[in-house]
N, CA, C and O atoms as a CHARMM CRD file, in Angstrom:
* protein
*
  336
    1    1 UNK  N     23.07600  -0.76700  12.77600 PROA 1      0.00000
    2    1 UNK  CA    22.05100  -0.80000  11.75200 PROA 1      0.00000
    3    1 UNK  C     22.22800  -2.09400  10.93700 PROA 1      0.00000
    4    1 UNK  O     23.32200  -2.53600  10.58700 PROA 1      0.00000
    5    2 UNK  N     20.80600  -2.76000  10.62400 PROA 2      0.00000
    6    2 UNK  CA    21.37000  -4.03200   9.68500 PROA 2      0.00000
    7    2 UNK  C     21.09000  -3.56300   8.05500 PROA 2      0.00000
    8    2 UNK  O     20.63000  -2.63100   7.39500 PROA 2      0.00000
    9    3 UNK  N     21.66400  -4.80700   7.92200 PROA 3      0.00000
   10    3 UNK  CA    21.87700  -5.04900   6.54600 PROA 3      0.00000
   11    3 UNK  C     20.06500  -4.32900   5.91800 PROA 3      0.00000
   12    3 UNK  O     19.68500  -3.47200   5.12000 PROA 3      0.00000
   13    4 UNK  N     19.57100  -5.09500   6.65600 PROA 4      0.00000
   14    4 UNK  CA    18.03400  -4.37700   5.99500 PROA 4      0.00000
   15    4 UNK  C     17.41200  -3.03400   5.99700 PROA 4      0.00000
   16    4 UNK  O     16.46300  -2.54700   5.38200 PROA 4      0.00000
   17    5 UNK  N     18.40000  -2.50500   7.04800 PROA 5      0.00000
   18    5 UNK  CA    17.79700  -1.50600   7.39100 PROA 5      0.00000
   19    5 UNK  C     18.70200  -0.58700   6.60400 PROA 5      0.00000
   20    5 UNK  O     18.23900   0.54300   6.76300 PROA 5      0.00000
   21    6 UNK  N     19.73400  -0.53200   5.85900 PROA 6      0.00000
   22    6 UNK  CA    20.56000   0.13800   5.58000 PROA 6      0.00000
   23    6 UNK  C     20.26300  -0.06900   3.68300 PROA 6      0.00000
   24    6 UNK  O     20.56400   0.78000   2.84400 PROA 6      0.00000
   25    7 UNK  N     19.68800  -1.26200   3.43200 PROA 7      0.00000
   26    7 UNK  CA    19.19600  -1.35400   2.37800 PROA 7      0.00000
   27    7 UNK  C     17.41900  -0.49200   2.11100 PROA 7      0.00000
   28    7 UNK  O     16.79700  -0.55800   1.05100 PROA 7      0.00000
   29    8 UNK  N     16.98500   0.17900   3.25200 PROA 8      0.00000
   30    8 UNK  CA    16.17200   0.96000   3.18100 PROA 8      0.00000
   31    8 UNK  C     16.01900   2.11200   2.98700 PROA 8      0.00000
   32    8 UNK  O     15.21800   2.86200   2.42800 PROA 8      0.00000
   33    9 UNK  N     17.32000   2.16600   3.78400 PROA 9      0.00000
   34    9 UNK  CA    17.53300   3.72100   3.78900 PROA 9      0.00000
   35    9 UNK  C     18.45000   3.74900   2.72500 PROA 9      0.00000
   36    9 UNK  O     18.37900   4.97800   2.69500 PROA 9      0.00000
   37   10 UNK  N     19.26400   3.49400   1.80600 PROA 10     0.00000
   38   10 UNK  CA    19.30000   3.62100   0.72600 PROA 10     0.00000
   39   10 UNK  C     18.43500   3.66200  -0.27300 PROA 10     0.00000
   40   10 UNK  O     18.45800   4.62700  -1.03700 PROA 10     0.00000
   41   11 UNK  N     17.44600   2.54100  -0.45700 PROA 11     0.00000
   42   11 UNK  CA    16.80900   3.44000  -1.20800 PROA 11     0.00000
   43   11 UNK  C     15.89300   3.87800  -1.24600 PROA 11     0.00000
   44   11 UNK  O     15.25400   3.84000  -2.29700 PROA 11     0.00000
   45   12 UNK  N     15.28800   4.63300   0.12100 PROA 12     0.00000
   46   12 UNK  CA    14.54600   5.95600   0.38600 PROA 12     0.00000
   47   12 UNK  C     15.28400   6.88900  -0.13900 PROA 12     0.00000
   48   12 UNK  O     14.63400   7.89400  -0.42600 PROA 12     0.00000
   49   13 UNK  N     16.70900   6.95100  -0.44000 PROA 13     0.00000
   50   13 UNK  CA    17.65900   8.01400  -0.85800 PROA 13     0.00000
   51   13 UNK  C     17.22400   8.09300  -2.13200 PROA 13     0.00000
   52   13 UNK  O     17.18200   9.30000  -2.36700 PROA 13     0.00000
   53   14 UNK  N     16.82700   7.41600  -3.22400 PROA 14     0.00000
   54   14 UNK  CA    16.49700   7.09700  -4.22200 PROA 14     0.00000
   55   14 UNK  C     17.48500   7.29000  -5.23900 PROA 14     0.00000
   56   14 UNK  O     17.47200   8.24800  -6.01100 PROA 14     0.00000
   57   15 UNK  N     18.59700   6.10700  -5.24000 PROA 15     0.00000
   58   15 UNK  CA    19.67500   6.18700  -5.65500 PROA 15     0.00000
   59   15 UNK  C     19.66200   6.21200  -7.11000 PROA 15     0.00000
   60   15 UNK  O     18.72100   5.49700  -7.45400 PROA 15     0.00000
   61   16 UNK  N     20.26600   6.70100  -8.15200 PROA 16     0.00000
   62   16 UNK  CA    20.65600   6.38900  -9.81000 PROA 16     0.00000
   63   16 UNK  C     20.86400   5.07500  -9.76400 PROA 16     0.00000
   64   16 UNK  O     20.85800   4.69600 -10.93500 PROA 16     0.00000
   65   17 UNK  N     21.04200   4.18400  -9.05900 PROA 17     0.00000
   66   17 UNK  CA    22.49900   3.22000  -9.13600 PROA 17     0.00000
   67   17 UNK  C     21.55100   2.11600  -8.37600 PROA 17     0.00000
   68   17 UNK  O     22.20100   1.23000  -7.82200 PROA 17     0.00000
   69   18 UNK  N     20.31500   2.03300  -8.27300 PROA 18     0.00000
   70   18 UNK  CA    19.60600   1.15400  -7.55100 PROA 18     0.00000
   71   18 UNK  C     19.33800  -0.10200  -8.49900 PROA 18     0.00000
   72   18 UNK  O     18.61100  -0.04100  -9.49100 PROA 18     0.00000
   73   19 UNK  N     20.04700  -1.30600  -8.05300 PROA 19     0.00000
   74   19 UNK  CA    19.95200  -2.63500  -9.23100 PROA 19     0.00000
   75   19 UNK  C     19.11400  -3.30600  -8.53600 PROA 19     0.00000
   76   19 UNK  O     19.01600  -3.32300  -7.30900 PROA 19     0.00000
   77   20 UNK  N     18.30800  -4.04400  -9.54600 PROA 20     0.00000
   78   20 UNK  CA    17.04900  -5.22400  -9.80100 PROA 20     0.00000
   79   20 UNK  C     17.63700  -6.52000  -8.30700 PROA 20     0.00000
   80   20 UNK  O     16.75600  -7.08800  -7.66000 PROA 20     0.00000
   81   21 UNK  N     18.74500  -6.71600  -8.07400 PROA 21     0.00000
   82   21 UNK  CA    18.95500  -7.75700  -6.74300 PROA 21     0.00000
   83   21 UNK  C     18.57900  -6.98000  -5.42400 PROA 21     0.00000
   84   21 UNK  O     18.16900  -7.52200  -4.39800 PROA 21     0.00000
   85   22 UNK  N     18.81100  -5.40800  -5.63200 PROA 22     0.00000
   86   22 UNK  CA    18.80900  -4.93900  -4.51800 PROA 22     0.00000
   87   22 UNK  C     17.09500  -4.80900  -4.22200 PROA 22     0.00000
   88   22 UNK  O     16.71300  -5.04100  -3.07600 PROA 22     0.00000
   89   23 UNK  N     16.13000  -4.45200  -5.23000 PROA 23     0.00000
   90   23 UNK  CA    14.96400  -4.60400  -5.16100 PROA 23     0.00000
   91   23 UNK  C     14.61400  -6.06500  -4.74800 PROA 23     0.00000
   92   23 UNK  O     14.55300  -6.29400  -3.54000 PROA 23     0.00000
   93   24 UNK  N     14.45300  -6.76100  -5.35500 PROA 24     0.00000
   94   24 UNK  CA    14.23400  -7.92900  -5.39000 PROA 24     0.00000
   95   24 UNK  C     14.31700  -8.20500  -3.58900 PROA 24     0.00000
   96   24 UNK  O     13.32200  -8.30100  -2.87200 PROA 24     0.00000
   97   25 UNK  N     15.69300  -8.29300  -3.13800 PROA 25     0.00000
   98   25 UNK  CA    15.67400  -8.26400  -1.54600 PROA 25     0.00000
   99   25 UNK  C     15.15900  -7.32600  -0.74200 PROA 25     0.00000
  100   25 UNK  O     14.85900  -7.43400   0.44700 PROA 25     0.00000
  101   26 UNK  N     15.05000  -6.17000  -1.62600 PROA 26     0.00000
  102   26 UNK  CA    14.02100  -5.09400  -0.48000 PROA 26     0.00000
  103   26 UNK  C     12.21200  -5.84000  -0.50500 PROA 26     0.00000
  104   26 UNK  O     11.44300  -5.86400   0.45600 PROA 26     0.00000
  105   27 UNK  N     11.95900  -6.34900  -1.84900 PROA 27     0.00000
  106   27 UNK  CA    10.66900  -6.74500  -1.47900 PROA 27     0.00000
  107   27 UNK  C     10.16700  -8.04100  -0.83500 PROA 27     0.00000
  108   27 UNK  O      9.09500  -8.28100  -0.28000 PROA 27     0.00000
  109   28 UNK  N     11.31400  -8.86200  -1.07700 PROA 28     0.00000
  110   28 UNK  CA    11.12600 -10.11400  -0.25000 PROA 28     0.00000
  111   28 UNK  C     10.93300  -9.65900   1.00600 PROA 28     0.00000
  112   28 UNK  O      9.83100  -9.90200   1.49700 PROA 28     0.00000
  113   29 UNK  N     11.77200  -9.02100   1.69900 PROA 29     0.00000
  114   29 UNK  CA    12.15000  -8.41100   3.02200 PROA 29     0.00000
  115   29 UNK  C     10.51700  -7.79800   3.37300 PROA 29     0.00000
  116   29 UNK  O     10.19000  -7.60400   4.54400 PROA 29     0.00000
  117   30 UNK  N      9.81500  -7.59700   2.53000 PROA 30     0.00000
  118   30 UNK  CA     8.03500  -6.88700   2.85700 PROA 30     0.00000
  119   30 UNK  C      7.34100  -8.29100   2.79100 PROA 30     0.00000
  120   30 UNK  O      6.31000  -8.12500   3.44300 PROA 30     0.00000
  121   31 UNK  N      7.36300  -9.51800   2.36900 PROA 31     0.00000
  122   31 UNK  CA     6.70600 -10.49700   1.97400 PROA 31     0.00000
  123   31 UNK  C      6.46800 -11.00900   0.76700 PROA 31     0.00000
  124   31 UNK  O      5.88500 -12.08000   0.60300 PROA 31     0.00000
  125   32 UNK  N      6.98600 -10.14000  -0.33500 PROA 32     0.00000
  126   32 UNK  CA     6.63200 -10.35200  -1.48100 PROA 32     0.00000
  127   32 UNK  C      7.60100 -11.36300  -2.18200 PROA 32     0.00000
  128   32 UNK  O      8.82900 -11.32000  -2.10500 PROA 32     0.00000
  129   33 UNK  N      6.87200 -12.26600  -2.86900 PROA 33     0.00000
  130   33 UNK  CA     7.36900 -12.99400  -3.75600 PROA 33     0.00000
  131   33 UNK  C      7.75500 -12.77800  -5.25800 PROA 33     0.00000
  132   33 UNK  O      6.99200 -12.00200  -5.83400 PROA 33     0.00000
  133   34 UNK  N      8.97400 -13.39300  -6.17600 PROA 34     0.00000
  134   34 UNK  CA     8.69800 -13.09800  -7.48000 PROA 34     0.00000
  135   34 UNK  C      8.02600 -14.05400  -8.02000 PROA 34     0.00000
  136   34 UNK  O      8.41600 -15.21000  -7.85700 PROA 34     0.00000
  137   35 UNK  N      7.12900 -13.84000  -8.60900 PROA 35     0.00000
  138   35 UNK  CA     6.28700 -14.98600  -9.86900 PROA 35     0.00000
  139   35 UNK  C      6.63600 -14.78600 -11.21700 PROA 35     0.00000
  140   35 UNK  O      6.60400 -13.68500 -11.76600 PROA 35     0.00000
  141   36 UNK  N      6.91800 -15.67500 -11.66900 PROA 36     0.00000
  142   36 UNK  CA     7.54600 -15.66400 -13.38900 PROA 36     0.00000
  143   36 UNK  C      6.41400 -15.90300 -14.20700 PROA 36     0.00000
  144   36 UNK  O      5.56700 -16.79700 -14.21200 PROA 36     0.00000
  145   37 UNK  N      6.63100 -14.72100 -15.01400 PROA 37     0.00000
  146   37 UNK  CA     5.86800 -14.80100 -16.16600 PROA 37     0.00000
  147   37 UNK  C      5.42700 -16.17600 -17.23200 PROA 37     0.00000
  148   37 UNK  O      4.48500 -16.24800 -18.02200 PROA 37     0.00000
  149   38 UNK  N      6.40100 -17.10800 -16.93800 PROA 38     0.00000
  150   38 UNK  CA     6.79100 -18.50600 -17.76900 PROA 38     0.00000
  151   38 UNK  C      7.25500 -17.77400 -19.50200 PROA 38     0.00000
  152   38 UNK  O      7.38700 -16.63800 -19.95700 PROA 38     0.00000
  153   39 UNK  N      7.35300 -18.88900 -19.92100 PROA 39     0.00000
  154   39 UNK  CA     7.78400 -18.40700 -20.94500 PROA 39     0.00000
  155   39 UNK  C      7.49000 -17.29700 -22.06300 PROA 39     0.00000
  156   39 UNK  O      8.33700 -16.73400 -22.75500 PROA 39     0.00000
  157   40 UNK  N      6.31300 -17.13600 -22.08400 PROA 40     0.00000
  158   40 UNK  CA     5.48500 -15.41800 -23.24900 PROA 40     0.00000
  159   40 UNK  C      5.96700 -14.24000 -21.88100 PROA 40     0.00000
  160   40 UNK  O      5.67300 -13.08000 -22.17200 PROA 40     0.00000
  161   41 UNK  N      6.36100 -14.33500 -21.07000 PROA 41     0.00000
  162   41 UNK  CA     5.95800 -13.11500 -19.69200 PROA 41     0.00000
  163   41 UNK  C      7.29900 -12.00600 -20.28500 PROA 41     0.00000
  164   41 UNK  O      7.48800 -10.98800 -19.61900 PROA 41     0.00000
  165   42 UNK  N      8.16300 -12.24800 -21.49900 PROA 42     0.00000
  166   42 UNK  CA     9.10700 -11.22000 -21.58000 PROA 42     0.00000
  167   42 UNK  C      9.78600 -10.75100 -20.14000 PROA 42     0.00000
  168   42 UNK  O     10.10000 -11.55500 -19.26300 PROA 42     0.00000
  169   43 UNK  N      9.94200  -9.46200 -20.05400 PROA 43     0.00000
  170   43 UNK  CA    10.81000  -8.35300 -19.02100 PROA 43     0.00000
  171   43 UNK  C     10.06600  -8.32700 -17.99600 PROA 43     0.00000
  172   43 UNK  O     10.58500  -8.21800 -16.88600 PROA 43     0.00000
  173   44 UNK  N      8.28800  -8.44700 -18.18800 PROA 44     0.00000
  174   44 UNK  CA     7.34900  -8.24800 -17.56700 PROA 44     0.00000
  175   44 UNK  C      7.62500  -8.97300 -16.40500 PROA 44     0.00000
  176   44 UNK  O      7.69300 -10.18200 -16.62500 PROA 44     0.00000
  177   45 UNK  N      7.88700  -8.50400 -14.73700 PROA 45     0.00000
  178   45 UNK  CA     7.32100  -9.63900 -13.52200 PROA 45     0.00000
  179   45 UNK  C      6.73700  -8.93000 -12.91200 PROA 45     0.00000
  180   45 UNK  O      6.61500  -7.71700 -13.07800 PROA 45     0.00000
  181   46 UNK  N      6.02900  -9.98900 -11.64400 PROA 46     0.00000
  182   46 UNK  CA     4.78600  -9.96100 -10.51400 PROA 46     0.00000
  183   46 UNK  C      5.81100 -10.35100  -9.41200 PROA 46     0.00000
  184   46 UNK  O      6.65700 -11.24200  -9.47800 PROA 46     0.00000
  185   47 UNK  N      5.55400  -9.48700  -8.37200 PROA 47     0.00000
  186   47 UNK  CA     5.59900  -9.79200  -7.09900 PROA 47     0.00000
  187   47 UNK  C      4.17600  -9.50400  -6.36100 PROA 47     0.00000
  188   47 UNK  O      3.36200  -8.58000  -6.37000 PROA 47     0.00000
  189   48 UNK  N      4.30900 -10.93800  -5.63100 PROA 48     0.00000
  190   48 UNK  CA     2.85700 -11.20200  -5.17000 PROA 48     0.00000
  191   48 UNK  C      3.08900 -11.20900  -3.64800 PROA 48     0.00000
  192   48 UNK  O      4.14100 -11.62300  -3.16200 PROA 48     0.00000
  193   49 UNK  N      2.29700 -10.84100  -3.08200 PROA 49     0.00000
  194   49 UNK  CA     1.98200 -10.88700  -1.54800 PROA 49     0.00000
  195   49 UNK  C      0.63300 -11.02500  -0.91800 PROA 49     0.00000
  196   49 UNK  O     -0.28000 -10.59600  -1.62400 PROA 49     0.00000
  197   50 UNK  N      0.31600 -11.48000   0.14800 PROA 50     0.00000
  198   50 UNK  CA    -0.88900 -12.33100   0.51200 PROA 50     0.00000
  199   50 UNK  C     -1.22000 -11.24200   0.96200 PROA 50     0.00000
  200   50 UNK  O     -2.41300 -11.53900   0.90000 PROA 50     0.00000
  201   51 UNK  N     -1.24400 -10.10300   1.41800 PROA 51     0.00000
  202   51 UNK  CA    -2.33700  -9.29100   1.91500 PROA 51     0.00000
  203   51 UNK  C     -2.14300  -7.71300   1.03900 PROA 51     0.00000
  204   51 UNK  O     -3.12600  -6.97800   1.12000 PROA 51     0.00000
  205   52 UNK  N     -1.04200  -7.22600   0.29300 PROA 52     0.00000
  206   52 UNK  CA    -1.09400  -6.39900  -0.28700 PROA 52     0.00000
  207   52 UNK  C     -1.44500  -6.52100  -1.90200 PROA 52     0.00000
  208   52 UNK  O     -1.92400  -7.62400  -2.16700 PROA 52     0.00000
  209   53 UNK  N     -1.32500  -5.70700  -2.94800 PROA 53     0.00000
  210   53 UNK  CA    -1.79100  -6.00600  -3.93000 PROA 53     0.00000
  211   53 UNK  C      0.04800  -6.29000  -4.73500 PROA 53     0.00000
  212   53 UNK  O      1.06200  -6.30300  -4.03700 PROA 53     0.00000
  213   54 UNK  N      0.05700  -6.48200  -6.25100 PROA 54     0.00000
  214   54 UNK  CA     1.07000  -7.04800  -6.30200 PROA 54     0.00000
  215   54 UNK  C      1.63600  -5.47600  -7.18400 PROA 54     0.00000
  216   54 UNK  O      1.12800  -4.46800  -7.67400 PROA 54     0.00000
  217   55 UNK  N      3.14100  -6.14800  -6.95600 PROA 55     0.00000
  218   55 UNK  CA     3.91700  -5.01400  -7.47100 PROA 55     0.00000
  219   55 UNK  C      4.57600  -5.38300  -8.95500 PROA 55     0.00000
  220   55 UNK  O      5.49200  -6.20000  -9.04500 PROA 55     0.00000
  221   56 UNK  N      3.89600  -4.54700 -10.35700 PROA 56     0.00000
  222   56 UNK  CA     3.95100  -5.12200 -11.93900 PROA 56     0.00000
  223   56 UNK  C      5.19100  -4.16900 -12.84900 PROA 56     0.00000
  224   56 UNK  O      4.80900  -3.23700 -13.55800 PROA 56     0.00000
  225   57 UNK  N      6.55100  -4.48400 -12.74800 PROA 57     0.00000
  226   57 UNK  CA     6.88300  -4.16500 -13.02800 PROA 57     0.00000
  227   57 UNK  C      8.15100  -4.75800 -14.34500 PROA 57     0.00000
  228   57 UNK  O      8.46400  -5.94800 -14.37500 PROA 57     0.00000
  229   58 UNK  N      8.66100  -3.89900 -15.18700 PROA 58     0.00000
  230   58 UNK  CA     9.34200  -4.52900 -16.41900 PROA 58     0.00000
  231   58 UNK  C     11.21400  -4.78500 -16.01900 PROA 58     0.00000
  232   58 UNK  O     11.96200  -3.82000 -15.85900 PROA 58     0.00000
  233   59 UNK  N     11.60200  -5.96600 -15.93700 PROA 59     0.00000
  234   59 UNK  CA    12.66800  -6.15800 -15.40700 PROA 59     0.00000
  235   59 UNK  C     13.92200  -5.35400 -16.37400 PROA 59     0.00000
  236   59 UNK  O     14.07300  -5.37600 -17.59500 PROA 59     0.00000
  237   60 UNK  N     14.85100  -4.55200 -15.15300 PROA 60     0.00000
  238   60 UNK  CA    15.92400  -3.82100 -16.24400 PROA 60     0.00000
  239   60 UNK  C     16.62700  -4.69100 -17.28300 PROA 60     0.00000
  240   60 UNK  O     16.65800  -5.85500 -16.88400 PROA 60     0.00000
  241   61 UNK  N     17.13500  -4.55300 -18.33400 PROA 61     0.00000
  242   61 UNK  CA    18.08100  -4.85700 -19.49900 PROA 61     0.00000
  243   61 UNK  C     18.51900  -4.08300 -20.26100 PROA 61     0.00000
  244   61 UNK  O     17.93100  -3.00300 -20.19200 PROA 61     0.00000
  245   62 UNK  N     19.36100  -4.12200 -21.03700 PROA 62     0.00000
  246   62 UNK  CA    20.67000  -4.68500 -20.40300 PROA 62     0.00000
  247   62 UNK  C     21.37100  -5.06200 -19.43700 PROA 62     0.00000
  248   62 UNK  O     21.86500  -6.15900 -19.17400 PROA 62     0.00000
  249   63 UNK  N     21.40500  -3.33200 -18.51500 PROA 63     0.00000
  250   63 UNK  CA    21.76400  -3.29800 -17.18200 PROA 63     0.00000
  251   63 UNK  C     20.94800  -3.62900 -16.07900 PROA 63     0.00000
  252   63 UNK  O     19.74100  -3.40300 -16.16700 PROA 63     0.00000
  253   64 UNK  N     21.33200  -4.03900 -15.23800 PROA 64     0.00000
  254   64 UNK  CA    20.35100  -4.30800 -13.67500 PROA 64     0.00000
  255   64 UNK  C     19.94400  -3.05000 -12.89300 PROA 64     0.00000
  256   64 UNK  O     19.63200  -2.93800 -11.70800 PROA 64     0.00000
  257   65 UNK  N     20.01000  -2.35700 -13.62900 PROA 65     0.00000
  258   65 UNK  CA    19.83100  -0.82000 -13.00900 PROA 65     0.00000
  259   65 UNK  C     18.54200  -0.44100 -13.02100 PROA 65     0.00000
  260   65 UNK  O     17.94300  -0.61400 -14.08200 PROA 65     0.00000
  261   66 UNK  N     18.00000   0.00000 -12.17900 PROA 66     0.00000
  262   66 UNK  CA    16.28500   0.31400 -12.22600 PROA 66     0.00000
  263   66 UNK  C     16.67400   1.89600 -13.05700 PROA 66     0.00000
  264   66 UNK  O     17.69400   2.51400 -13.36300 PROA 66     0.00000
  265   67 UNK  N     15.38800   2.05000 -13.16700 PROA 67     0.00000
  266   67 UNK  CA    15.21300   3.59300 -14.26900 PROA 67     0.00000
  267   67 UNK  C     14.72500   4.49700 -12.75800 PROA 67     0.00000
  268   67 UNK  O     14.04800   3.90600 -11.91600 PROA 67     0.00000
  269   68 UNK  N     15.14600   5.94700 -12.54500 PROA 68     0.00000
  270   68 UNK  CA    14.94700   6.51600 -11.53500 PROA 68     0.00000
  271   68 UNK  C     13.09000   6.19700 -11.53600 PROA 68     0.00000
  272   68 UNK  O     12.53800   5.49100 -10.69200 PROA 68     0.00000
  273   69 UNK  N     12.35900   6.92000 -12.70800 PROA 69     0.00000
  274   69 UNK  CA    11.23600   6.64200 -11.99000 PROA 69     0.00000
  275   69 UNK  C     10.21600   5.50100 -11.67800 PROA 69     0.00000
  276   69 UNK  O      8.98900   5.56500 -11.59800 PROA 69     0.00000
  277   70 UNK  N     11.55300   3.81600 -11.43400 PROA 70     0.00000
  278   70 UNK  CA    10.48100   2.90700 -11.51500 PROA 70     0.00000
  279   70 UNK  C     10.71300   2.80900  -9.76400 PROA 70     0.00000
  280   70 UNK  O      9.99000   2.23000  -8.95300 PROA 70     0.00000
  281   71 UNK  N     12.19300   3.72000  -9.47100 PROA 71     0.00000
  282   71 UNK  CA    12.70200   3.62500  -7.90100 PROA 71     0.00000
  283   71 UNK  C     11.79400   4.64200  -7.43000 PROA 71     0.00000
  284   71 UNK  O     11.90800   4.50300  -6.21300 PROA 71     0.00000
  285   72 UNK  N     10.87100   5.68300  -7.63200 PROA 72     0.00000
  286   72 UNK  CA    10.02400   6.48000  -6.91900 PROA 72     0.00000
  287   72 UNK  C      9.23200   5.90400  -7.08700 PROA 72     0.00000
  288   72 UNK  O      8.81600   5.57500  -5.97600 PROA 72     0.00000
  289   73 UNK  N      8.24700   5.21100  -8.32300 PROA 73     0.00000
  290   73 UNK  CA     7.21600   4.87700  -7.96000 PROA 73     0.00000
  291   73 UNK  C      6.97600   3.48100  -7.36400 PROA 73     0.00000
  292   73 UNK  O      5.79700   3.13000  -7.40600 PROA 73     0.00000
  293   74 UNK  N      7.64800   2.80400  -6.94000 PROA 74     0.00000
  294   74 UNK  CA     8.20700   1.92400  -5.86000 PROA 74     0.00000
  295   74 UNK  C      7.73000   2.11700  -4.48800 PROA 74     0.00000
  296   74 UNK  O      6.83300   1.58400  -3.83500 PROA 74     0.00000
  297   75 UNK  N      8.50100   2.93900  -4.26600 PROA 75     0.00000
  298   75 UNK  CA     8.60600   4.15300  -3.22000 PROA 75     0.00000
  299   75 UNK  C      7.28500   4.09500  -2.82000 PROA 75     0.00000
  300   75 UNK  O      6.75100   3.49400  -1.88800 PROA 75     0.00000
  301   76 UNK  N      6.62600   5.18400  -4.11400 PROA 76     0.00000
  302   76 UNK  CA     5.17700   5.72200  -3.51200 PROA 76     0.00000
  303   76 UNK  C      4.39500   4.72400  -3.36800 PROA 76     0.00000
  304   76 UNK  O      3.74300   4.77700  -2.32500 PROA 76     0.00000
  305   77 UNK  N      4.19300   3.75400  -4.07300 PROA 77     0.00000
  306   77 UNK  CA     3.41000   2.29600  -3.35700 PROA 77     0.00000
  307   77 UNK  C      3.29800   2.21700  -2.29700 PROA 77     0.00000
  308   77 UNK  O      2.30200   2.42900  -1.60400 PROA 77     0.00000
  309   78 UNK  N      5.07300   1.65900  -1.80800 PROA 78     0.00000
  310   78 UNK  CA     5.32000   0.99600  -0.20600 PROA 78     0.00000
  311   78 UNK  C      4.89600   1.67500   0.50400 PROA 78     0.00000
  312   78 UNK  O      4.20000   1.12500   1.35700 PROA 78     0.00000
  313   79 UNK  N      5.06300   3.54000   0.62500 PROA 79     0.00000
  314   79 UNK  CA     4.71400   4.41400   1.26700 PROA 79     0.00000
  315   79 UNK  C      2.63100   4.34700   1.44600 PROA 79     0.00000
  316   79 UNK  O      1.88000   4.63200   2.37800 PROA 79     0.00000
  317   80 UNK  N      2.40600   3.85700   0.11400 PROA 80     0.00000
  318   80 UNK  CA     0.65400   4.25700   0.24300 PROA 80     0.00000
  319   80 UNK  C      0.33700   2.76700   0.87200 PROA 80     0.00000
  320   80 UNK  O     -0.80900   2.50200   1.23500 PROA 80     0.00000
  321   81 UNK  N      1.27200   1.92600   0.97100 PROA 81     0.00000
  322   81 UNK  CA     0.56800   0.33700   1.51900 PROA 81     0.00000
  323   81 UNK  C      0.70700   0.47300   2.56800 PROA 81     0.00000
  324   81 UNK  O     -0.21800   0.16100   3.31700 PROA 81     0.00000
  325   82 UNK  N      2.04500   1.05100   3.15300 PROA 82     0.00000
  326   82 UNK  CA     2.35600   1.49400   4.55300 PROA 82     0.00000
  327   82 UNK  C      3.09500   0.30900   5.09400 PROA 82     0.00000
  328   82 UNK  O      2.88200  -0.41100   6.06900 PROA 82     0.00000
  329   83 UNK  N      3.95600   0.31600   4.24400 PROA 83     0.00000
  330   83 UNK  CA     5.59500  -0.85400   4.70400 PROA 83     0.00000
  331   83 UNK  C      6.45600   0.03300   4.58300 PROA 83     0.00000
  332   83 UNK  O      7.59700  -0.16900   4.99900 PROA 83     0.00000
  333   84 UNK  N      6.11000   1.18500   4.00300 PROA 84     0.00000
  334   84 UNK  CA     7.59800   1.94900   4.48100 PROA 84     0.00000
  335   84 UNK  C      7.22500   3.15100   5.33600 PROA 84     0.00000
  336   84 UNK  O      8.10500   3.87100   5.80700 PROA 84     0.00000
């Protein structure tokens, strides 16, 4: 199993413990890019992709830890775009 694939199936598991790098490489891994807010964009980022719509979400802080329900509704996206 690779590295990608094992980073999937983790978090289809929908881990407590799922951090902002590990996203970040699960969505590159679909096509998606991060776009920076520039400087007013706060916590707020865009991941953009050329044929799906983009994914708007508020980057964790303190910790790099996603909040469980930003890892389901993640989830239910990829699942309704049909990358996962």
């Amino acid at each position: 199993m690779s590295k990608r694939e094992k980073l999937i199936q983790r978090f289809l598991s929908k881990p407590t413990d799922f951090s902002w790098g590990e996203l970040k490489s699960l969505l590159e891994g679909f096509g998606y890019s991060l776009e920076s807010g520039g400087k007013t964009g706060g916590s707020r980022v865009k991941f953009l992709h050329v044929q799906h719509p983009p994914v708007i979400l508020h980057k964790p802080h303190p910790t790099p830890i996603l909040k469980r329900y930003q890892v389901e509704q993640i989830a239910e996206f990829l699942k309704k775009e049909g990358l996962l």
